[in-house]
VEXLUMTI-101787 format. One record per residue (C-alpha): x, y, z; residue in three letters; chain; residue number from 1. Coordinates in steps of 0.25 Angstrom, whole numbers, plus 5000, padded with zeros to 4 digits. Example, Ala and Ser with C-alpha at 12.3 -4.5 7.8 and 13.67 -1.06 7.14 Angstrom:
BEGIN
+------+-------+------+-----+---+-----+
! east ! north !   up !   r ! c !   k !
+------+-------+------+-----+---+-----+
! 5049 !  4982 ! 5031 ! ALA ! A !   1 !
! 5055 !  4996 ! 5029 ! SER ! A !   2 !
+------+-------+------+-----+---+-----+
END
This chain:
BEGIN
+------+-------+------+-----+---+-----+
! east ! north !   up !   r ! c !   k !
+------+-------+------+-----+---+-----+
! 5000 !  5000 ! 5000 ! UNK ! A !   1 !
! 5004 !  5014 ! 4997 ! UNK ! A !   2 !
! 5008 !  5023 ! 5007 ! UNK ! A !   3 !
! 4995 !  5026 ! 5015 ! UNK ! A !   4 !
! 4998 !  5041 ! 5017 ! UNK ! A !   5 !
! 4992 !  5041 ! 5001 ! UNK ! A !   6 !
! 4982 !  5051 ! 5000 ! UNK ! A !   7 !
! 4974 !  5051 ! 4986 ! UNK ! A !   8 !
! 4964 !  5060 ! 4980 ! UNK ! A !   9 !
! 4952 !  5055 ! 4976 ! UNK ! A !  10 !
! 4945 !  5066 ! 4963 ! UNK ! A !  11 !
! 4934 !  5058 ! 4962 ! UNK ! A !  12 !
! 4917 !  5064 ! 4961 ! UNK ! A !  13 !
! 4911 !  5052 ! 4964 ! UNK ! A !  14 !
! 4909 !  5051 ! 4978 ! UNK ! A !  15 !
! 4908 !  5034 ! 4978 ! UNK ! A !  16 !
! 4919 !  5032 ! 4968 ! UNK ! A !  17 !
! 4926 !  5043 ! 4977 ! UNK ! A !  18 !
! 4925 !  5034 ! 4992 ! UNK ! A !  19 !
! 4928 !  5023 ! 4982 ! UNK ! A !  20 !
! 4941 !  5027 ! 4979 ! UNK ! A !  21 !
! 4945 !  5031 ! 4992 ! UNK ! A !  22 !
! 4941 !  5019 ! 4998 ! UNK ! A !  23 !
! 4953 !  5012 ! 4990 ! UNK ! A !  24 !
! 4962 !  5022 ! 4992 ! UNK ! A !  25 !
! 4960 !  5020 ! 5006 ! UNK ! A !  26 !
! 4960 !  5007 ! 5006 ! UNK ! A !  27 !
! 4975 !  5008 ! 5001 ! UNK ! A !  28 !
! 4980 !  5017 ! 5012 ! UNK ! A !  29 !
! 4978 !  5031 ! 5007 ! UNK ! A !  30 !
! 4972 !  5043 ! 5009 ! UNK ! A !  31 !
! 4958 !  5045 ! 4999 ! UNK ! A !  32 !
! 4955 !  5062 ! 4998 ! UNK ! A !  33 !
! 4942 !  5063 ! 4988 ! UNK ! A !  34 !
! 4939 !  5073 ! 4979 ! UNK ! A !  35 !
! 4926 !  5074 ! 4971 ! UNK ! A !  36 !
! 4931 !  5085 ! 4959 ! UNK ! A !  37 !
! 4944 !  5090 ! 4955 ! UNK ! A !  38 !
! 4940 !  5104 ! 4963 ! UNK ! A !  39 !
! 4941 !  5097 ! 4976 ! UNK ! A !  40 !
! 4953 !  5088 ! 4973 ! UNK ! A !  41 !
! 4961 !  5099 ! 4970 ! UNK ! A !  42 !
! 4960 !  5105 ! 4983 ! UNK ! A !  43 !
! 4962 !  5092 ! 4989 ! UNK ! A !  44 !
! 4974 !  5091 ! 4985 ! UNK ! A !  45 !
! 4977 !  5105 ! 4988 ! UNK ! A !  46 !
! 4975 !  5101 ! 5003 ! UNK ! A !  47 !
! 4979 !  5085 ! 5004 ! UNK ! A !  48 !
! 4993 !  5079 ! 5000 ! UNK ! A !  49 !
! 4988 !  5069 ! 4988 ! UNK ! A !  50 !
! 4996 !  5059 ! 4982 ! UNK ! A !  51 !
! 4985 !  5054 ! 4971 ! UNK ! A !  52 !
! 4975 !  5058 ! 4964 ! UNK ! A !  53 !
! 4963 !  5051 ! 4961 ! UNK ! A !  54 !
! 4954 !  5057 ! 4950 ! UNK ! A !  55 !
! 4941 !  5055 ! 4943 ! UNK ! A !  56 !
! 4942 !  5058 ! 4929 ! UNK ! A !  57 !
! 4928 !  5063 ! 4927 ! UNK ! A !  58 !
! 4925 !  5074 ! 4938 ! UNK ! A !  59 !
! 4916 !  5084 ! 4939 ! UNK ! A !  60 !
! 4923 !  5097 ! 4936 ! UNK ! A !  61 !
! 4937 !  5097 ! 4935 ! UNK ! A !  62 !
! 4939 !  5085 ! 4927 ! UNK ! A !  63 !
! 4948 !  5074 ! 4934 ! UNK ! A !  64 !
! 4958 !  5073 ! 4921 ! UNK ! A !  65 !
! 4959 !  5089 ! 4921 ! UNK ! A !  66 !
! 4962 !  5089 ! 4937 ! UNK ! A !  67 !
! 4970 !  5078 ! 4935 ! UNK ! A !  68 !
! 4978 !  5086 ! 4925 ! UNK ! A !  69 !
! 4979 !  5099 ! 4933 ! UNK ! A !  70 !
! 4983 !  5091 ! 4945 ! UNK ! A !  71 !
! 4995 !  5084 ! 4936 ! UNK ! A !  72 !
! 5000 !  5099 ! 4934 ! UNK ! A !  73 !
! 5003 !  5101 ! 4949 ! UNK ! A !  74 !
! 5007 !  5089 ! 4953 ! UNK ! A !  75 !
! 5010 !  5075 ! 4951 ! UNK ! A !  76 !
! 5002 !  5069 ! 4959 ! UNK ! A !  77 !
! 4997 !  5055 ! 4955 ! UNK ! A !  78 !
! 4984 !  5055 ! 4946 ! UNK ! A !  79 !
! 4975 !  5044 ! 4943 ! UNK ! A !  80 !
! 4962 !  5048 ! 4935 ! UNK ! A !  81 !
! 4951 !  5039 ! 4937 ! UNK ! A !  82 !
! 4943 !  5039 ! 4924 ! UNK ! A !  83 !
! 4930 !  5031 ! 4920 ! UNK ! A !  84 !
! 4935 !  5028 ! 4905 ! UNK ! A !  85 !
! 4944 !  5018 ! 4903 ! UNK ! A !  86 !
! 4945 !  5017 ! 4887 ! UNK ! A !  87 !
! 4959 !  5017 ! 4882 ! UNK ! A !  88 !
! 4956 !  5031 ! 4878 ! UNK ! A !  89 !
! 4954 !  5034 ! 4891 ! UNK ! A !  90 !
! 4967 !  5029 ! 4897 ! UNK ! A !  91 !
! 4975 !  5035 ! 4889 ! UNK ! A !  92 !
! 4968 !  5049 ! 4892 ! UNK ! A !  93 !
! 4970 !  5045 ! 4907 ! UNK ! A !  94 !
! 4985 !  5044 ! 4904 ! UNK ! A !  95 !
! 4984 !  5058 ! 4897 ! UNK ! A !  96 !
! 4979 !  5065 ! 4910 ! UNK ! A !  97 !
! 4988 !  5069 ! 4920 ! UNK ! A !  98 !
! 4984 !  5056 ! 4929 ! UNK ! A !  99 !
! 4994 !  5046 ! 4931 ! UNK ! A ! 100 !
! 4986 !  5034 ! 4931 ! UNK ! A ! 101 !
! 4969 !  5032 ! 4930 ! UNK ! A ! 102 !
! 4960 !  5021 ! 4934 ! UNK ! A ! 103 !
! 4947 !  5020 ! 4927 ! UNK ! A ! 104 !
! 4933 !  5018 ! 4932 ! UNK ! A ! 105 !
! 4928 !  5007 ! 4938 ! UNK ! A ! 106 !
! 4942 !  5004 ! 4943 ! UNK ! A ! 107 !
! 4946 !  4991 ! 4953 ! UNK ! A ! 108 !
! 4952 !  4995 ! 4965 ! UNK ! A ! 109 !
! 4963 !  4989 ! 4963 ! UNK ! A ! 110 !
! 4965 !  4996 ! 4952 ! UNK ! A ! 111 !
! 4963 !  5009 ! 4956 ! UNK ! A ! 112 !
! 4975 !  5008 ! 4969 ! UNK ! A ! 113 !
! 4985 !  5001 ! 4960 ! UNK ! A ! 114 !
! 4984 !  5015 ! 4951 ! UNK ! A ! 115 !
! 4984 !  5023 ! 4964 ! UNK ! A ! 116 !
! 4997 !  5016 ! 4968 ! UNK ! A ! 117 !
! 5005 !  5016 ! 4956 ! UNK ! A ! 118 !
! 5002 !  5031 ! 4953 ! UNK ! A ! 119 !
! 5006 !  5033 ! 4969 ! UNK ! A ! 120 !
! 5019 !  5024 ! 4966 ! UNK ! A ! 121 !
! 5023 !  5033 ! 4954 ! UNK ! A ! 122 !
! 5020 !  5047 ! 4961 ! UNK ! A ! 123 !
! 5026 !  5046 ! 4973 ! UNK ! A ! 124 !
! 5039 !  5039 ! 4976 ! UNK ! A ! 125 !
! 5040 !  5032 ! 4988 ! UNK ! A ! 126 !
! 5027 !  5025 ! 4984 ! UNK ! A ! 127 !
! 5037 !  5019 ! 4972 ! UNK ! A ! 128 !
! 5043 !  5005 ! 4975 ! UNK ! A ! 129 !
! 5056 !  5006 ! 4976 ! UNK ! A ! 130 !
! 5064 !  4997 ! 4964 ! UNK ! A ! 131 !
! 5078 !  4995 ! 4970 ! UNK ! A ! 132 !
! 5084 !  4988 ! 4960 ! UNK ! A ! 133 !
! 5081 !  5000 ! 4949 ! UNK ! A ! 134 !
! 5083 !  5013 ! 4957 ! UNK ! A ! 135 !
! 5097 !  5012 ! 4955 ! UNK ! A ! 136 !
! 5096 !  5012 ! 4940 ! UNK ! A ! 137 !
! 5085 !  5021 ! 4938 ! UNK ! A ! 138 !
! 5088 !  5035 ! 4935 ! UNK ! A ! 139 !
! 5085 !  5048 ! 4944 ! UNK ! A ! 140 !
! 5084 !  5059 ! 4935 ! UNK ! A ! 141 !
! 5081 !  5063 ! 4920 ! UNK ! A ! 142 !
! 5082 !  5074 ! 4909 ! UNK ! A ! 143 !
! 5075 !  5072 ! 4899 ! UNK ! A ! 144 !
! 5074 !  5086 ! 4889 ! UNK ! A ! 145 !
! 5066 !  5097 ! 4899 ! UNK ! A ! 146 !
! 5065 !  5088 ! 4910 ! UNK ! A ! 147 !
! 5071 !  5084 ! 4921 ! UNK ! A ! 148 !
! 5067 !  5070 ! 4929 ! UNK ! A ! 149 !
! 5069 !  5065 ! 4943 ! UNK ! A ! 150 !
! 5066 !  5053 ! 4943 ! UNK ! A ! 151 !
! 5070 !  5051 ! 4958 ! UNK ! A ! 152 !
! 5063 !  5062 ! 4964 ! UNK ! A ! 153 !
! 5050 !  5061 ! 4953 ! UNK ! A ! 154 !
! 5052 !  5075 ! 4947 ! UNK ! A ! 155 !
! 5053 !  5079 ! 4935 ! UNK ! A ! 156 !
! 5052 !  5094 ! 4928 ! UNK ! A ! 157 !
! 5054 !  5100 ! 4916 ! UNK ! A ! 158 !
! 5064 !  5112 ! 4915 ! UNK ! A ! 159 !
! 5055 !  5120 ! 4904 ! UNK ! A ! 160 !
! 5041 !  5116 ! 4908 ! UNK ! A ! 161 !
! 5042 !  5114 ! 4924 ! UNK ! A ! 162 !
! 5026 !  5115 ! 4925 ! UNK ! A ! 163 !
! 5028 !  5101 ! 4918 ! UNK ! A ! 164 !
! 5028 !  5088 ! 4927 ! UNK ! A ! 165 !
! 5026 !  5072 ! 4926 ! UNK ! A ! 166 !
! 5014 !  5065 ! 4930 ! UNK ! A ! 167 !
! 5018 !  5054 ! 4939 ! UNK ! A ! 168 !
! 5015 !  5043 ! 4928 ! UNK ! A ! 169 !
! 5024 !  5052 ! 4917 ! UNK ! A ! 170 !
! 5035 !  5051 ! 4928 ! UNK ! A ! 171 !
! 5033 !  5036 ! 4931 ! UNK ! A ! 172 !
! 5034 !  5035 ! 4913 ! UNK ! A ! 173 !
! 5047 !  5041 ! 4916 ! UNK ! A ! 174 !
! 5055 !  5034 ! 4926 ! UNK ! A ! 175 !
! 5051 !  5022 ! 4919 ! UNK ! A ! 176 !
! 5056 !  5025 ! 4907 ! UNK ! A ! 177 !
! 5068 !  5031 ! 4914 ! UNK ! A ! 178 !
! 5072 !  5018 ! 4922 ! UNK ! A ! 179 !
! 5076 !  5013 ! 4908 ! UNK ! A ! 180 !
! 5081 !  5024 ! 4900 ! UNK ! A ! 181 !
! 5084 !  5024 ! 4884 ! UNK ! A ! 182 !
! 5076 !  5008 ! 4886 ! UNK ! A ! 183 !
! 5062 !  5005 ! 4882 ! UNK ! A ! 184 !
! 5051 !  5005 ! 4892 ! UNK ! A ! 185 !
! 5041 !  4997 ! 4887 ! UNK ! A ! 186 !
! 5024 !  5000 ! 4891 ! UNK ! A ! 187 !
! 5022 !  4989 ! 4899 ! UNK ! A ! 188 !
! 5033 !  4992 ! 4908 ! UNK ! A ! 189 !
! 5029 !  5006 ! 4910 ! UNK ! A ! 190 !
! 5014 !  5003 ! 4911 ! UNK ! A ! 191 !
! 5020 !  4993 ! 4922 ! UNK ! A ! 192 !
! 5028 !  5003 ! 4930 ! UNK ! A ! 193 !
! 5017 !  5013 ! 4929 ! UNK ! A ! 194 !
! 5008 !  5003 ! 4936 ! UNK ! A ! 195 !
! 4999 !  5002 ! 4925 ! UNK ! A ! 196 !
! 4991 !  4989 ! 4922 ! UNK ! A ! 197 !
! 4992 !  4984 ! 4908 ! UNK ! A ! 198 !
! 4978 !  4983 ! 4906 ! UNK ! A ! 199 !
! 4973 !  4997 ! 4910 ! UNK ! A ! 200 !
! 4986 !  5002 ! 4905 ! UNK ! A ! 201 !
! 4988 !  5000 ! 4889 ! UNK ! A ! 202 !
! 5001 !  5006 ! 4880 ! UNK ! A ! 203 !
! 4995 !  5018 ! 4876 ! UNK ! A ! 204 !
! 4995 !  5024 ! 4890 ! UNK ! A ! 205 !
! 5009 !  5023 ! 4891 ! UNK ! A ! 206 !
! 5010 !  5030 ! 4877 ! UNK ! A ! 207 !
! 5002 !  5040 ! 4883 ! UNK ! A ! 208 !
! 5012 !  5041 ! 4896 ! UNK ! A ! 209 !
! 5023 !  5042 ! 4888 ! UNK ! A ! 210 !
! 5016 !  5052 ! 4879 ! UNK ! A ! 211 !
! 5014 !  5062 ! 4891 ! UNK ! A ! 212 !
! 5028 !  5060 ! 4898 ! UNK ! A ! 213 !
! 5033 !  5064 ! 4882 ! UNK ! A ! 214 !
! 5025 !  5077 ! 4882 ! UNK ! A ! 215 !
! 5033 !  5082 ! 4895 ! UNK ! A ! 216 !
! 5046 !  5077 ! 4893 ! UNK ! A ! 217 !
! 5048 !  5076 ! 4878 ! UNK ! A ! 218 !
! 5051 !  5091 ! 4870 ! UNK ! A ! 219 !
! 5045 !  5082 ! 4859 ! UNK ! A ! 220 !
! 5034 !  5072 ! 4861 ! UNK ! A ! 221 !
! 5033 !  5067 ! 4850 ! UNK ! A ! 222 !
! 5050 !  5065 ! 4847 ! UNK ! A ! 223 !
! 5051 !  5060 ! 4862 ! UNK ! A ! 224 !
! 5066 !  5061 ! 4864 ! UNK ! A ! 225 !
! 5065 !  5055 ! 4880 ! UNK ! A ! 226 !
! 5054 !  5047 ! 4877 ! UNK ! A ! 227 !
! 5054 !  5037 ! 4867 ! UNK ! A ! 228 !
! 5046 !  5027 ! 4861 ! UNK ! A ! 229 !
! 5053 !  5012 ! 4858 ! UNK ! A ! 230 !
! 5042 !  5006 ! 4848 ! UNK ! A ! 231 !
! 5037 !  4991 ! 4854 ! UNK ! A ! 232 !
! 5047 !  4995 ! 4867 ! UNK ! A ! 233 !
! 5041 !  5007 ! 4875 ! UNK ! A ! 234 !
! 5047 !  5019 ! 4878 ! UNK ! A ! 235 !
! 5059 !  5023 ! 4882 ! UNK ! A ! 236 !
! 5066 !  5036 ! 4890 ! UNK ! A ! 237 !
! 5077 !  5043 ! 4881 ! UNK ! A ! 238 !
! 5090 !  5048 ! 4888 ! UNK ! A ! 239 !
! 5097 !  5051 ! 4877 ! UNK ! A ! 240 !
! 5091 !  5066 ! 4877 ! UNK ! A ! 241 !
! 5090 !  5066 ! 4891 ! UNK ! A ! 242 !
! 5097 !  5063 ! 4904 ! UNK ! A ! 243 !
! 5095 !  5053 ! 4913 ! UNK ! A ! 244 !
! 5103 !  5053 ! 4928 ! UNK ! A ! 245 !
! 5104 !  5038 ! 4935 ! UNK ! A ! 246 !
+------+-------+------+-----+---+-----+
END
């Protein structure tokens, strides 16, 4: 179980589905706060140290997509958008937003704490298992073109755009692929590490991913010169333009 001093914020209208959720989160040993619009979430969090955010994508008001958005621009919080579609379409969209990682409606219990945990796992650090026999190989730090990368510390910024920042799940993209570097990373591996299920989970959303992390770090998108596809492999993190500090 994950450290019980936990709290997450629940963005939910319906009063049942509401109780519902926080039952399960209490039931893991966190803290459940409630909010039924993104109004009231906000100041929330103004007043309460969150370490999650659970949101409805459909609220009254203030969509959930939109406050999720607004609330990736001021932090990086972990995100997990709860959405009633669950079309192909639709999670790819969900991959588009600013949340890390979406469950969608009717959800198994189960289901919906594995998410909470692995999105807890990748925002804050302590939560992480520690992997003895890698840390020594991994790097601690990156350049690549305006950015600079902490792996270590988990901070990242960009010297001509520092309103810019990495969602947890674009970070997590990175460290993968920089545990490697200048090697393929192949789907599967990164679907696994993100803590994805391969069933919910298909290819395209790691496309999508990777597509997002591009548009920040690459001057280019679309001639990535960090990023780089290996057709039938995966991707792979380019140092050859960039530095990279073990």
């Amino acid at each position: 179980m994950l450290n019980e001093r936990i709290s997450i914020l629940i963005v939910e209208d319906d009063p049942d589905m509401a109780e519902l959720i926080s039952d399960l989160v209490e039931a893991e040993g966190w803290t459940p706060l409630t909010a039924p619009s993104a109004e009231e979430a906000a100041i929330v969090l103004s007043r309460e140290t969150v370490h999650l955010v659970l949101v409805d994508h459909n609220l009254p008001g203030t969509s959930g997509r939109t406050f999720a958005q607004r609330l990736r621009a001021q932090t990086n919080i972990g995100i997990v958008m709860v959405t009633a579609a669950g079309s192909a379409a639709d999670r790819v969209l969900g991959l588009e937003t600013a949340a890390d990682d979406y469950v969608v409606k009717p959800f198994e219990p189960i289901e919906l704490t594995a998410r909470i945990k692995a999105v807890l796992r990748r925002t804050i650090p302590s939560l992480k298992p520690e992997r003895e026999s890698e840390r020594d190989h991994e790097p601690t730090s990156l350049k690549l073109g305006d950015w600079s990368v902490d792996l270590k510390s988990r901070f990242a910024i960009c010297r001509t755009d520092p309103a810019k920042s990495l969602t947890s799940a674009e970070f997590a993209l990175l460290e993968i692929l920089a545990e490697t570097p200048n090697a393929p990373v192949s789907r599967a591996h990164i679907l696994d590490r993100l803590g994805a299920e391969s069933e919910r989970y298909i290819d395209r959303n790691v496309d999508v991913l990777v597509l997002r992390l591009r548009r920040k770090i690459e001057r280019n998108p679309d001639l990535p010169r960090h990023i780089k596809t290996r057709r039938g492999k995966g991707y792979v993190l380019d140092t050859d333009d960039g530095e990279i500090v073990p």
